[in-house]
C-alpha positions in Angstrom: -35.8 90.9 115.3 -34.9 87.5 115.2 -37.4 84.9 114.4 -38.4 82.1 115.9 -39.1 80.2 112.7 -36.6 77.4 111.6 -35.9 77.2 107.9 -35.0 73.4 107.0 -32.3 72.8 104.0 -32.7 69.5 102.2 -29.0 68.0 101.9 -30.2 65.4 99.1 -30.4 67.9 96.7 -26.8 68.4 95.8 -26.6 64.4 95.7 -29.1 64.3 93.3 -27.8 66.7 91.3 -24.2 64.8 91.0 -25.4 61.5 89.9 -28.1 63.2 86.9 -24.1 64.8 85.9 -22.4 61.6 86.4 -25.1 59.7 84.0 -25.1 62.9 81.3 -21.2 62.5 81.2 -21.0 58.6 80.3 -23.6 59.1 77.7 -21.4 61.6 76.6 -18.6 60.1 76.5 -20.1 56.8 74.5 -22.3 58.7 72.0 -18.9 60.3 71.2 -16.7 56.8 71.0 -19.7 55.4 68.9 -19.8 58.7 66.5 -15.7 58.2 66.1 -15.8 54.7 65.3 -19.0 54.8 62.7 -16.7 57.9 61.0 -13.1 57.4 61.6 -13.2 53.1 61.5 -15.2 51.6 59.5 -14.3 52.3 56.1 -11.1 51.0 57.0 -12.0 48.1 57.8 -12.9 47.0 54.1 -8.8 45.6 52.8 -8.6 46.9 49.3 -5.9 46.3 46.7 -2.9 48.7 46.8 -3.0 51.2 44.1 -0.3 51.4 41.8 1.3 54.3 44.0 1.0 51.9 47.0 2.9 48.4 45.6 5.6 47.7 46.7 8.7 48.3 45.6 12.0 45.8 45.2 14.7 46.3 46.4 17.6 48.1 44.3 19.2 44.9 41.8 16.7 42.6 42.6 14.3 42.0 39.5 10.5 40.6 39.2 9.3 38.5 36.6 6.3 40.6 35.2 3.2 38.5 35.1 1.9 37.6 31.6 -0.6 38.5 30.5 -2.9 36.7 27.5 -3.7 39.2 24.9 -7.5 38.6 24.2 -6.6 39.4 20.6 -4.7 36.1 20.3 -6.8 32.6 20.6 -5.9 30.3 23.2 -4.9 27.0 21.7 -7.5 24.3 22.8 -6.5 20.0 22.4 -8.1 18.0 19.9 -10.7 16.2 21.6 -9.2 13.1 19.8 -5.4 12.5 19.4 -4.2 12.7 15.6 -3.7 9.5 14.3 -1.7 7.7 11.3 -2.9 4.5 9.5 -1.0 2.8 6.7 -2.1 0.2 4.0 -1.1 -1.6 1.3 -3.5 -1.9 -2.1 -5.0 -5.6 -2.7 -5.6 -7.0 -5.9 -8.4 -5.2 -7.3 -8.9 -2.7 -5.2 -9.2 0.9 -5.5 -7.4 3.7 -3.6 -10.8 5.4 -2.7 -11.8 2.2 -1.2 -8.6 1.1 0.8 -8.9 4.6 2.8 -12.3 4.3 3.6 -11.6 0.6 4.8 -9.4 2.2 7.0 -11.8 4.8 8.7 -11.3 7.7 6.6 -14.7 9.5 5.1 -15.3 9.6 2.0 -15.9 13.6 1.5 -11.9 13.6 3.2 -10.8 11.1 0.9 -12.0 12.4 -2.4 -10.2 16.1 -2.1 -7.1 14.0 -1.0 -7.2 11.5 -4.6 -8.2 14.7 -6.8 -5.2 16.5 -5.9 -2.7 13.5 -6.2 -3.7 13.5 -9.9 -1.7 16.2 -10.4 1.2 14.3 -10.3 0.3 11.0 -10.1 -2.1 8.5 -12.5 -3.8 6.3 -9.8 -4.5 4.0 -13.0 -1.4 3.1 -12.3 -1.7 1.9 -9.2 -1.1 -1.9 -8.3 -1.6 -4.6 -5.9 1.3 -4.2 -3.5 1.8 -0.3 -3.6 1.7 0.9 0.3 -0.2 3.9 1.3 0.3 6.0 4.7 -2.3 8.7 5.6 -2.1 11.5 8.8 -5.3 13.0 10.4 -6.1 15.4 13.2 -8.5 14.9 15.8 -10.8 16.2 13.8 -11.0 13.7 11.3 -9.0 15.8 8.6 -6.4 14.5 6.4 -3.1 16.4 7.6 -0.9 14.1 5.1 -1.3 11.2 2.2 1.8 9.1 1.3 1.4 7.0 -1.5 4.8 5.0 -2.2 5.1 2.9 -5.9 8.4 1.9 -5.5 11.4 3.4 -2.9 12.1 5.9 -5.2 8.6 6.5 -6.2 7.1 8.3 -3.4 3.8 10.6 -4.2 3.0 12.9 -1.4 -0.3 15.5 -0.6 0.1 17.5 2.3 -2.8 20.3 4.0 -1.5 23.8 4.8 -2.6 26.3 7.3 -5.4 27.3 4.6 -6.7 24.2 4.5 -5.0 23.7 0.9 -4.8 20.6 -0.6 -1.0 20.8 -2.6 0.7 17.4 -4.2 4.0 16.8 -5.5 6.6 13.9 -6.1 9.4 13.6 -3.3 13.1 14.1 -3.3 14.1 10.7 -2.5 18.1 11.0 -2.3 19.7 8.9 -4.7 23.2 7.2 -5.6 23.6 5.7 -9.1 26.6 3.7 -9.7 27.3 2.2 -13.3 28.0 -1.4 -13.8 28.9 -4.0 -16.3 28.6 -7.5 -17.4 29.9 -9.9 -19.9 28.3 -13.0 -20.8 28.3 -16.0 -23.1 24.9 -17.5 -23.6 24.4 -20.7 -22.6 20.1 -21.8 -22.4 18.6 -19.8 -21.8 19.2 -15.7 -21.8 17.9 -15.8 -18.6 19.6 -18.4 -17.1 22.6 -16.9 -19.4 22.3 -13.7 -16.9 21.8 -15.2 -13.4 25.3 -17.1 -13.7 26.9 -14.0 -15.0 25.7 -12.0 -12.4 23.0 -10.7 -13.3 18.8 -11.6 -13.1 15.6 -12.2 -14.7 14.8 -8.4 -14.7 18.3 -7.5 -16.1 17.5 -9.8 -18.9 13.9 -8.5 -19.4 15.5 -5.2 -20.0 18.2 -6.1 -22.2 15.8 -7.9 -24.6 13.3 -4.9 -24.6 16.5 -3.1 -25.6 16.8 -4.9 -29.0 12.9 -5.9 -29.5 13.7 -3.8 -32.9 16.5 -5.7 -34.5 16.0 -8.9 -33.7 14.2 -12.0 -31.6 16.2 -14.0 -28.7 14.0 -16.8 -28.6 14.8 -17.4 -32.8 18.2 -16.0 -33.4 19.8 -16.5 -30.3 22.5 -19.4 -30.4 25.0 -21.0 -27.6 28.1 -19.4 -27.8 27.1 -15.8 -28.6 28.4 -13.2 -26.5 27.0 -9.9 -25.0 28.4 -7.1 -22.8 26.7 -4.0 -21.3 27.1 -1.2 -19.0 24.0 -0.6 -16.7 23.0 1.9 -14.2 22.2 0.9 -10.4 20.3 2.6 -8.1 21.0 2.9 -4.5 19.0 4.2 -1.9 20.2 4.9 2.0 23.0 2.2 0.6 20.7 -0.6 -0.5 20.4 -1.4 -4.1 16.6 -0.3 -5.2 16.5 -0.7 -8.9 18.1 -0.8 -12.4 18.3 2.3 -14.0 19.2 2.8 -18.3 21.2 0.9 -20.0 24.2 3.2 -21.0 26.1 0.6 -23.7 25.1 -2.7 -25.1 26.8 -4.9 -27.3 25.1 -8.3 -28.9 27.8 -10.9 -31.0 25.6 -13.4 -32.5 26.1 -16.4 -35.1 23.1 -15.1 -36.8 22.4 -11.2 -36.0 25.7 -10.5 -36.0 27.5 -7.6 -34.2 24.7 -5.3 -32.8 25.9 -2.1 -30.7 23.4 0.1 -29.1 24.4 3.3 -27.2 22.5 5.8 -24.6 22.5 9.1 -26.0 21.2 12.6 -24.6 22.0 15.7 -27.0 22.0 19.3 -25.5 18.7 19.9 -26.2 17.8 17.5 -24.0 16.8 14.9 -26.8 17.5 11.5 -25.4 17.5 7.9 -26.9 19.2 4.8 -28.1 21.0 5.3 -31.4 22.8 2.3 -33.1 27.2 2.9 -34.0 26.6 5.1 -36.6 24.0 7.6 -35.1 20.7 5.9 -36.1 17.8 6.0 -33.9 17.4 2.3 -33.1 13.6 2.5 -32.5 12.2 1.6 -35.9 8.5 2.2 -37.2 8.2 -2.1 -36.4 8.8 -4.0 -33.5 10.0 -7.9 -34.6 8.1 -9.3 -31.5 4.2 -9.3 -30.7 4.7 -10.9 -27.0 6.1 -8.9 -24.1 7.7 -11.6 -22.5 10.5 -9.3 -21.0 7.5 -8.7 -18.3 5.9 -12.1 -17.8 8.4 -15.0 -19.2 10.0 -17.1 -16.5 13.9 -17.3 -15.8 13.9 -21.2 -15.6 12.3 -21.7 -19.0 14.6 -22.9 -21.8 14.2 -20.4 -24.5 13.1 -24.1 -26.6 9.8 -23.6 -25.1 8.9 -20.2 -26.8 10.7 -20.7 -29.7 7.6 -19.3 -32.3 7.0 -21.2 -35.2 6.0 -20.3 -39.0 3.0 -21.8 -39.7 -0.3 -21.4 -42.2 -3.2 -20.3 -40.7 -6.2 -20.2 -43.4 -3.6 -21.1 -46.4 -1.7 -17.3 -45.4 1.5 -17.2 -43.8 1.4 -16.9 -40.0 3.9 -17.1 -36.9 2.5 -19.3 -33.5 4.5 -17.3 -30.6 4.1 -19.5 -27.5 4.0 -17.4 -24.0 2.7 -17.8 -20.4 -0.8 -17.8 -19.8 -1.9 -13.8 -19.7 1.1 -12.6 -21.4 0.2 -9.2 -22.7 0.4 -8.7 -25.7 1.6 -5.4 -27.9 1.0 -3.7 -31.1 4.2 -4.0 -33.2 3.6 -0.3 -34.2 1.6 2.6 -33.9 -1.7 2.5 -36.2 -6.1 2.4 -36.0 -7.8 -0.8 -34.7 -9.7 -1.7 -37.8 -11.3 -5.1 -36.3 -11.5 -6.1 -32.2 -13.6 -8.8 -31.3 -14.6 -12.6 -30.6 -15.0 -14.5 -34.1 -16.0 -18.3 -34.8 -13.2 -19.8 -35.5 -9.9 -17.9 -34.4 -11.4 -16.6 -30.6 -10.8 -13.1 -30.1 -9.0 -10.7 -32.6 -7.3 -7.4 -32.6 -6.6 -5.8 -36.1 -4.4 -2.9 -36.7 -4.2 -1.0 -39.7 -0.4 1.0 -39.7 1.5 3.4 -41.9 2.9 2.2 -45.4 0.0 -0.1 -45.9 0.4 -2.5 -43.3 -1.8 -4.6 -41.1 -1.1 -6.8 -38.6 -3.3 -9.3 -37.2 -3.3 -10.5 -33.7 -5.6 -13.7 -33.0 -6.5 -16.8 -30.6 -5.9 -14.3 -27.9 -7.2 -15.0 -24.5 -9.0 -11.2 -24.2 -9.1 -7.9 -25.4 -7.3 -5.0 -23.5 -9.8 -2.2 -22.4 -10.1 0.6 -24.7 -9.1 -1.4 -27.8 -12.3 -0.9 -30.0 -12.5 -0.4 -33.5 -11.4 3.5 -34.7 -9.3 3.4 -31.7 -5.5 5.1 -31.9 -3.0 2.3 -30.5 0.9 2.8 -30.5 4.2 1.0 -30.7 4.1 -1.6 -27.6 0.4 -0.8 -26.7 -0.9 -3.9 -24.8 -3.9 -5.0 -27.4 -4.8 -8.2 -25.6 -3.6 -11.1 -23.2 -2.3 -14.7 -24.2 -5.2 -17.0 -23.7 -5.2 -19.7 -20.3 -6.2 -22.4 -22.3 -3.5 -25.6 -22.3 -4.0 -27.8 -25.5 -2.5 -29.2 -28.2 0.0 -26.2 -28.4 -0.5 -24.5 -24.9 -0.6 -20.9 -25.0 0.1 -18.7 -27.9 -0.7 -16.0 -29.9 -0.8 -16.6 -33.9 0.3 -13.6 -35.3 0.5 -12.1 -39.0 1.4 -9.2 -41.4 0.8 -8.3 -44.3 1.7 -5.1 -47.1 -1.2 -4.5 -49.1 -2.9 -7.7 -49.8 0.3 -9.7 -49.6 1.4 -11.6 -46.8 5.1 -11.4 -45.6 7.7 -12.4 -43.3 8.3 -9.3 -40.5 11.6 -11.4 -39.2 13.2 -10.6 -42.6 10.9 -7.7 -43.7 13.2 -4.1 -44.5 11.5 -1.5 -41.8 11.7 2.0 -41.7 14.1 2.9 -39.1 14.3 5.8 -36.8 16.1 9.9 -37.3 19.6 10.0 -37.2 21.4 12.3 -34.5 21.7 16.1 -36.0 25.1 17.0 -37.4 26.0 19.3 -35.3 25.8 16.8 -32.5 28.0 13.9 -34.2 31.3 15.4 -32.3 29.8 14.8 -29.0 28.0 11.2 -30.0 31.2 9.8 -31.4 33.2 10.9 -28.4 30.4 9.6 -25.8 30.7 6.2 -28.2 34.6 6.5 -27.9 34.3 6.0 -24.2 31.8 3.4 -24.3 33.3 1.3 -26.4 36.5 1.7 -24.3 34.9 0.4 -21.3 33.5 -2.5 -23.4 36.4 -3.7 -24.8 37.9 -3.9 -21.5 35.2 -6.3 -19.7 35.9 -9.9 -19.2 33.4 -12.2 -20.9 32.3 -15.2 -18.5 32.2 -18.1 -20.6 29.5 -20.7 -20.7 32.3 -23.0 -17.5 32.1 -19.8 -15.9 30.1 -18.6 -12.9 29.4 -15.9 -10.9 28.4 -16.4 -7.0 
């Protein structure tokens, strides 16, 4: 039976329904793009370096410098914090080595290590006003190299290795040596007697030292005699440097006669100067006190140190006028018996020598350093210097020998004389002679009209 009662549907419901669906789904649908992204995107955002499986590869033929790369085993190199620096110098009169490096900046505990080991090969005793020095330091301060130059082929040289080693030594300095000659005819002077020849004071200083044995130039010497000799010459980078030894020398005199001296080296390396018939010519006595070789003046007459015998307290003397500070040498080896200032005769040097004689040096200017009495002197030691003082005579030195208690005449006195060459190297002397004397024969003499430009 059908019912009168109306049942009512609500239509919203569905609607409802749909838009709580609609609302679930796009929820959905973000949550699942924001779970993606926070695990599928974001570590990949972070750019990391390629592994070695992912670099790149060139192409094939083409190659790529490989990078280097500092091994941490090896120490980089790092500047000086100053630049190195060299400083040169030259030695002033009375002035040390020590102090002429430290006047140039350089400390005293670099300077010290630097002098010690030059005296390995160098006496800085030695050393004069004029010598040039040239020193090398890092930015540190440190001496890299020290030059010390005595003459252009005297060059002294301390150098620093990696260690930090101080090492000296003389260097190489290249070298020509040519041999020369001269003839000459004296006329004045021997040193004037030179210079218009060709040659110079210095030549003449060593041809006299030569002969300081036999004779005395300023006594014997005479106008007209004749000498010829055959000379080294040293060259350096072409320029002529210095004189080296006298190879042959020949003296023709009115009152020494014929004198030949020859340079002589045997195979034993024995070197010297030996007279025609293979005597050594240095003899136990030198006939000259005065070195004027190394102080006397190339425009003085040879009048003007002539020496003369005189008495000096009733005993025989000789007054040998020189130049003011002339040294002067002890005429053979011996003991200083007496050296010192005395009333009447200024300051005196004594020497007591072989055979049982003593010579006796006065009126000298000073006494050399050293020379006390009980010291050891030898043949051409400087004793003393020729006094300053200008009076009635000028300067001189008055000296005298005697042989035992007797006074004599060392001009004419008989003195031991020197070895003679071994026999079994005659053959070679007389044949290094032979060619000598060849070679002098041949050279013309320049006679006293004559002149050399």
């Amino acid at each position: 039976m059908a019912s009168d009662k109306v049942i009512f549907v609500r239509e919203n419901v569905g609607r409802r329904s749909g838009w709580a669906s609609k609302m679930g789904t796009v929820l959905f649908v973000v949550t699942l793009i924001l779970v993606n992204y926070w695990v599928f995107l974001k570590d990949n955002l972070t750019i990391s370096a390629p592994s070695m499986e992912q670099t790149v590869q060139p192409p094939p033929g083409v190659d790529i410098p490989e990078a280097q790369v500092q091994d941490p085993a090896v120490p980089i190199p790092v500047e000086d914090a100053k630049p190195a620096t060299t400083v040169a110098g030259e030695l002033k009169r009375g002035e040390t080595v020590l102090v002429a490096l430290q006047k140039l900046g350089v400390e005293t505990e670099e300077a010290l290590p630097v002098i010690n080991a030059m005296e390995d090969v160098l006496d800085f005793r030695s050393a004069k006003a004029g010598n040039t020095f040239k020193i090398e330091m890092d930015g540190q301060g440190n001496v890299v190299e020290f030059e010390f130059r005595q003459s252009p082929t005297d060059v002294f040289v301390v150098t620093r290795d990696t260690d930090g080693k101080l090492s000296a030594a003389k260097r190489d300095i290249p070298r020509e040596v040519k041999v020369a000659s001269l003839g000459c005819t004296i006329q004045g002077s021997l040193y004037r007697s030179f210079q218009r020849c060709g040659g110079d004071s210095k030549l003449a200083n060593l041809f006299m030292n030569l002969y300081a044995w036999d004779f005395n130039f300023f006594e014997q010497a005479r106008e007209g005699d004749t000498l010829r000799m055959l000379i080294e010459k040293i060259y350096v980078d072409g320029k002529f440097m210095d004189y080296g030894r006298i190879l042959a020398a020949e003296y023709e005199g009115q009152v020494v006669g014929k004198v030949s001296v020859f340079h002589f080296k045997d195979p034993d390396g024995i070197e010297g100067y030996y007279t025609l018939d293979g005597v050594a010519l240095r003899k136990e006595f030198l006939k000259v006190p005065v070195d004027y070789a190394s102080s006397a003046q190339a425009n003085r007459s040879k009048r003007e140190w002539d020496p003369k015998r005189v008495r000096s307290h009733g005993n025989l003397a000789v007054r040998y006028p020189a130049p003011p500070k002339a040294p002067v040498w002890s005429v053979a080896s011996g003991t200083v018996t007496f050296a010192g200032k005395t009333k009447d005769e200024g300051w005196v040097v004594e020497v007591q020598h072989s055979g049982g004689y003593v010579s006796r040096y006065t009126d000298l200017g000073a006494v050399a350093d050293g020379v006390t009495e009980g010291s050891q002197v030898f043949q051409k030691s400087v004793i003393g210097r020729v006094t300053t003082r200008k009076g009635k005579y000028g300067a001189f030195v008055l000296f005298s020998l005697k042989k035992g208690r007797k006074f004599v005449d060392h001009m004419k006195e008989n003195f031991p004389g020197g070895e003679s060459i071994p026999p079994r190297f005659m053959d070679l002397f007389e044949k290094t002679v032979t060619r000598y004397l060849d070679e002098l024969r041949t050279l013309d003499i320049m006679g006293i009209e004559d002149s050399q430009a």
